[in-house]
C-alpha positions as CSV (number, residue, x, y, z in Angstrom):
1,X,-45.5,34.7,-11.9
2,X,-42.3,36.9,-11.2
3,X,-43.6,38.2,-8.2
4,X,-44.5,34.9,-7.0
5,X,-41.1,33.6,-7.3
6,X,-40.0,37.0,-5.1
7,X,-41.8,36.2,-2.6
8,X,-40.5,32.2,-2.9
9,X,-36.7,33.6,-2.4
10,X,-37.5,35.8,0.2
11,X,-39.6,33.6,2.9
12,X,-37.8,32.0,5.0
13,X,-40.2,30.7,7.8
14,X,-38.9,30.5,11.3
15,X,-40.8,28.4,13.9
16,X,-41.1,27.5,17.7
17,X,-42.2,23.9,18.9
18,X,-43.1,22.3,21.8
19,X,-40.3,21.7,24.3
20,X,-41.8,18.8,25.0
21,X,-40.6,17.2,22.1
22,X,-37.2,19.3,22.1
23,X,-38.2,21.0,18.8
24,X,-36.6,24.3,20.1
25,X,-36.1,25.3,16.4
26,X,-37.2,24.8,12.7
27,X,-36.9,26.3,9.9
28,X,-39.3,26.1,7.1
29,X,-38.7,27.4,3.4
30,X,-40.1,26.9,0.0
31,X,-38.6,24.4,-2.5
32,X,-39.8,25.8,-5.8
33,X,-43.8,26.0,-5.8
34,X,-44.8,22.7,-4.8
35,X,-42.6,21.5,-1.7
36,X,-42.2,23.0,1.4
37,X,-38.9,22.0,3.7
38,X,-38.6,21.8,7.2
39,X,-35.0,21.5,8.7
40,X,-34.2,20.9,12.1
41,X,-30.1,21.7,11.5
42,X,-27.3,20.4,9.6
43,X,-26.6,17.6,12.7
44,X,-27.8,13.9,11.8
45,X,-27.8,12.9,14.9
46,X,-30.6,10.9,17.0
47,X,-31.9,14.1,18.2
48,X,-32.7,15.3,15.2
49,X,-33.9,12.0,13.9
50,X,-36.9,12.0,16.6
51,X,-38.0,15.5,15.7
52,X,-37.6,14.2,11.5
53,X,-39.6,11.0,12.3
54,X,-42.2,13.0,14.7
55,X,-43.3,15.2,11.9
56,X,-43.3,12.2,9.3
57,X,-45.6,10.1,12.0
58,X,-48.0,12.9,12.1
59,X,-48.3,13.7,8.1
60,X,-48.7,9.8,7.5
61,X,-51.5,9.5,9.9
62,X,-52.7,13.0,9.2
63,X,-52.5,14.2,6.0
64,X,-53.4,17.7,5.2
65,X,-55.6,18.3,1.9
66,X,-54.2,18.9,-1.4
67,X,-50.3,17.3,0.2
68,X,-48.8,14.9,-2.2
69,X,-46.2,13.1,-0.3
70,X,-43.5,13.7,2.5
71,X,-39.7,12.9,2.4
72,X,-38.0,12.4,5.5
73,X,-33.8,13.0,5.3
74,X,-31.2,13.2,7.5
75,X,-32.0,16.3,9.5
76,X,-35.0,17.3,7.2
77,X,-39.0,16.8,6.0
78,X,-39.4,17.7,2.5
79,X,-43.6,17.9,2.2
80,X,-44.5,17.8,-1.6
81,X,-48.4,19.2,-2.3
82,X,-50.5,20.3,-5.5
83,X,-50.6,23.9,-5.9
84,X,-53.6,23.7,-8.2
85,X,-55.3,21.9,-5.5
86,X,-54.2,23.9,-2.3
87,X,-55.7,27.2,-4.3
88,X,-59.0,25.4,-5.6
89,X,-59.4,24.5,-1.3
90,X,-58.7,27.9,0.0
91,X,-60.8,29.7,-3.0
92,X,-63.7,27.7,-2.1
93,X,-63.3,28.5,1.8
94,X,-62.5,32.2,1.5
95,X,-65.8,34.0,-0.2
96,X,-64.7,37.5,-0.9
97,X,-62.0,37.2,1.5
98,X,-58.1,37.5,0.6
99,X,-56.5,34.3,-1.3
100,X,-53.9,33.0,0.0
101,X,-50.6,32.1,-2.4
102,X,-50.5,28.3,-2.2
103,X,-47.5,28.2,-0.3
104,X,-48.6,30.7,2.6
105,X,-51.2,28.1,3.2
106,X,-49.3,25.1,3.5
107,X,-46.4,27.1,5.6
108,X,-49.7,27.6,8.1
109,X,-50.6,24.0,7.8
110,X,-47.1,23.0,8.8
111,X,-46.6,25.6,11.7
112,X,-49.9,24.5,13.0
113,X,-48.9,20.6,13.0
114,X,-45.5,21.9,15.0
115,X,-47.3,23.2,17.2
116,X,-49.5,20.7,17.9
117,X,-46.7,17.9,19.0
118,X,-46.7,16.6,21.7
119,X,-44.4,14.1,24.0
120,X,-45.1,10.0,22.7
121,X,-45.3,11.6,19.1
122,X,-42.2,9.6,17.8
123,X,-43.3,6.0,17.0
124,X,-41.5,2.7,18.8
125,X,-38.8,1.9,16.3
126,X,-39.7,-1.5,13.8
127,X,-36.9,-4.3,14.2
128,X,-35.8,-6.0,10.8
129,X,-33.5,-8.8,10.9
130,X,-30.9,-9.4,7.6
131,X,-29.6,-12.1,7.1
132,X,-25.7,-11.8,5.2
133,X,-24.0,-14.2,3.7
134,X,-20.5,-12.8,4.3
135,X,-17.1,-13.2,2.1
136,X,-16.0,-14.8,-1.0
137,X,-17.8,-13.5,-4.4
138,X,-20.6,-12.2,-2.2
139,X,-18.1,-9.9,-0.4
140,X,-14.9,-9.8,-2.8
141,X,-13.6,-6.6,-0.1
142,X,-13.9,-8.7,3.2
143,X,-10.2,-9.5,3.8
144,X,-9.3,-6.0,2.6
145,X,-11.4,-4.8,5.5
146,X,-10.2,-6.7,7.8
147,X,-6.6,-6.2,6.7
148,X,-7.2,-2.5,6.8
149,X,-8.2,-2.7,11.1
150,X,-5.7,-4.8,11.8
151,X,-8.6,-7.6,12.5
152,X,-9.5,-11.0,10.7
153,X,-12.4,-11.7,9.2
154,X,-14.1,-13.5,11.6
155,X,-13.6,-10.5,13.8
156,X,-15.0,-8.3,10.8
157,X,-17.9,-10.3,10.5
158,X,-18.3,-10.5,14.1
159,X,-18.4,-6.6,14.7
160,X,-20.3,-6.2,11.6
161,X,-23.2,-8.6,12.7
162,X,-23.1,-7.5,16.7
163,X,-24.2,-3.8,15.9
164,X,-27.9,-2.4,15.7
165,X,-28.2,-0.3,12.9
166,X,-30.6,3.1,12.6
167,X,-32.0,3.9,9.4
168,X,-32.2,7.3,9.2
169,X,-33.4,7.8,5.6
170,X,-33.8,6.4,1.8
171,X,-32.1,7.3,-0.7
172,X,-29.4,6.8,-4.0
173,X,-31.4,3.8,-5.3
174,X,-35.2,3.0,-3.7
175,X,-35.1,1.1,-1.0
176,X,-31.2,1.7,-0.4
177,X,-31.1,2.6,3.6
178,X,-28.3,5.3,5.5
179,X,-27.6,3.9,8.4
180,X,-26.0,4.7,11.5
181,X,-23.9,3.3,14.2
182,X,-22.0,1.0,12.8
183,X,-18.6,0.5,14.8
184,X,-15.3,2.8,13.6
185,X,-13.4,-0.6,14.2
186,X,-14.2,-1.8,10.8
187,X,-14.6,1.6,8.8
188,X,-13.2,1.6,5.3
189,X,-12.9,4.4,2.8
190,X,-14.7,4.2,-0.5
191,X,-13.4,2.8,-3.6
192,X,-11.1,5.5,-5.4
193,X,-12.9,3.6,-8.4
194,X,-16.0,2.5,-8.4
195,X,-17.6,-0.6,-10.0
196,X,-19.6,-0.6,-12.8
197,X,-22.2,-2.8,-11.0
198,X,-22.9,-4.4,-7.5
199,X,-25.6,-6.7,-7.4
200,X,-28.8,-6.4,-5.3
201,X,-28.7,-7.3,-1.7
202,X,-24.8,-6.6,-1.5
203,X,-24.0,-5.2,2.0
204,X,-21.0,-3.0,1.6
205,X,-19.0,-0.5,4.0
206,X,-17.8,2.8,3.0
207,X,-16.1,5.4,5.7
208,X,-18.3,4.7,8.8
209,X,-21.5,3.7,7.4
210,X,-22.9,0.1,6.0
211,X,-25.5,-0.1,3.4
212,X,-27.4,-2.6,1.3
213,X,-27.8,-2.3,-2.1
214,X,-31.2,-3.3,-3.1
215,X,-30.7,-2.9,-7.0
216,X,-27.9,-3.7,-9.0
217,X,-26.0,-0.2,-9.5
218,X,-22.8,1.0,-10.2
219,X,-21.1,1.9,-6.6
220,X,-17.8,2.5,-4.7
221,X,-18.2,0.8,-0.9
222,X,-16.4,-2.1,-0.4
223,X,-18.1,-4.9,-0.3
224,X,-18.4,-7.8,2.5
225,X,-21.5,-9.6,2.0
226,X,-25.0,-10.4,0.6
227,X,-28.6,-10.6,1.9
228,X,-31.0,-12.9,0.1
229,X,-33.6,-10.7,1.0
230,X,-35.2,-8.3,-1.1
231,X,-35.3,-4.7,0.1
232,X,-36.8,-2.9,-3.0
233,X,-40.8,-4.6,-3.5
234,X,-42.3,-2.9,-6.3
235,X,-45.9,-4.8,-6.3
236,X,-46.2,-3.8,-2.4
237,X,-47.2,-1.0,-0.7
238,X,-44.9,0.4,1.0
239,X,-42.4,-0.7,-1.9
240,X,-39.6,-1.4,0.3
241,X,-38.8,-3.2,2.8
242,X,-37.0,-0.9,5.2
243,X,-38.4,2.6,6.4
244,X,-36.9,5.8,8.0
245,X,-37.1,4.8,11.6
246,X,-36.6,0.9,11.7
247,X,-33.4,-0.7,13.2
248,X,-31.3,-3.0,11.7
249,X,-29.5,-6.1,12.8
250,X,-27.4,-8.3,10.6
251,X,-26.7,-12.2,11.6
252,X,-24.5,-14.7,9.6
253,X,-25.8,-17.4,7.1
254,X,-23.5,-19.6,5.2
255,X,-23.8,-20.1,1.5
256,X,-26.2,-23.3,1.5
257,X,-28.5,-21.0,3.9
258,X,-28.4,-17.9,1.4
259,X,-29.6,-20.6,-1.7
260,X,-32.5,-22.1,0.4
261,X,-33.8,-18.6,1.3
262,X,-33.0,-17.2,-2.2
263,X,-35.2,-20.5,-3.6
């Protein structure tokens, strides 16, 4: 086991794609002995999210035996397999031949799938439209972020529901979405404390990202607004209702709009 973990902290695997895609570079290194990253940089940018959703497209549609699950970040794929069942595969395939470790074989598995991309690989970008029910209890920190640019609210609301938002990954609560473009005009810096609890569907602001919450948790944006819809589905498949990849737009309901869709 002790030279197993050796050889863990010393690969670092280092690998060419297709320029076709623009995956000029990628590194690929083990994650313990079960999960295998692949990092494209330390840039989220949209760049980078194209070559992150690429790979993702290919291991949903493809996936390799004995993989568990992929997690798509920022600027990284973090693929998740059975050890146990990546050893049983390759012992049943190899005679008397050499065994691979487990992770030798997926790092193959991977560098073969870079390879193999190709232009059109990243998948046409799913539109969701949220409705927010903006101010008052729903968004106690709506005239602070207003007052903070200078703007009123209406202008807040405006600029907050005139923006197409990219979600580049999940994560802090399931379902909860990072998003990006959202305009500097109405940046706001987090809470310097935060509150105990936020229900779900509050869409809050914090530097120069929006989010939704989609469970009630403890958290430090400011808040400016609820959705009545619900972005965390635990009876479906997928369970939420956003995905790495989709685009965002926000439009305005009033109150009597966000009880009718809530009922």
């Amino acid at each position: 086991m002790a030279a197993v973990l050796a050889i863990l902290k010393e690969v670092i695997w280092k690998i060419r794609g297709k320029e076709a895609l623009g995956i000029q570079y990628a590194e690929i290194s083990p994650a313990g002995d079960c999960a295998m990253v692949i990092r494209f940089g330390d840039q989220a940018d949209i760049e980078t999210h194209h070559k992150v959703r690429a790979v993702s497209k290919h291991l949903a549609e493809h996936p390799f035996e004995g993989m568990v699950e992929y997690i798509p970040a920022f600027t990284s794929v973090t693929v998740v397999y059975d050890p146990v069942a990546i050893y049983l595969k390759d012992k049943s395939r190899s005679g008397k031949g050499e065994i691979r470790y487990p992770f030798e074989s997926v790092e193959r598995t991977l560098k073969k799938i870079m390879d193999a991309l190709q232009e059109g690989t990243v998948p046409k970008p799913r539109v969701v439209k949220i409705p927010v029910c903006y101010g008052e209890e729903f968004g106690p920190d709506l005239e602070h972020v207003a007052e903070l640019n200078g703007l009123s609210v209406d202008d807040v609301i405006s600029i907050h529901s005139s923006g197409e938002y990219l979600v580049y990954m999940l994560g802090f609560a399931p379902g909860f979405p990072y998003l990006g473009g959202m305009d500097k005009r109405i940046s706001a810096p987090r809470k310097d404390t935060p509150r105990l609890s936020i229900p779900a569907g509050t869409v809050g602001i914090a530097g120069e990202q929006t989010g939704i919450y989609p469970i009630s948790t403890p958290g430090g944006w400011q808040l400016i607004g609820r959705t009545p819809s619900s972005l965390f589905l635990p009876h479906k498949q997928p369970p939420t209702l956003l995905e790495a990849g989709n685009v965002i737009t926000f439009y305005p309901i009033s109150r009597k709009e966000y009880e009718e869709w809530r009922e």
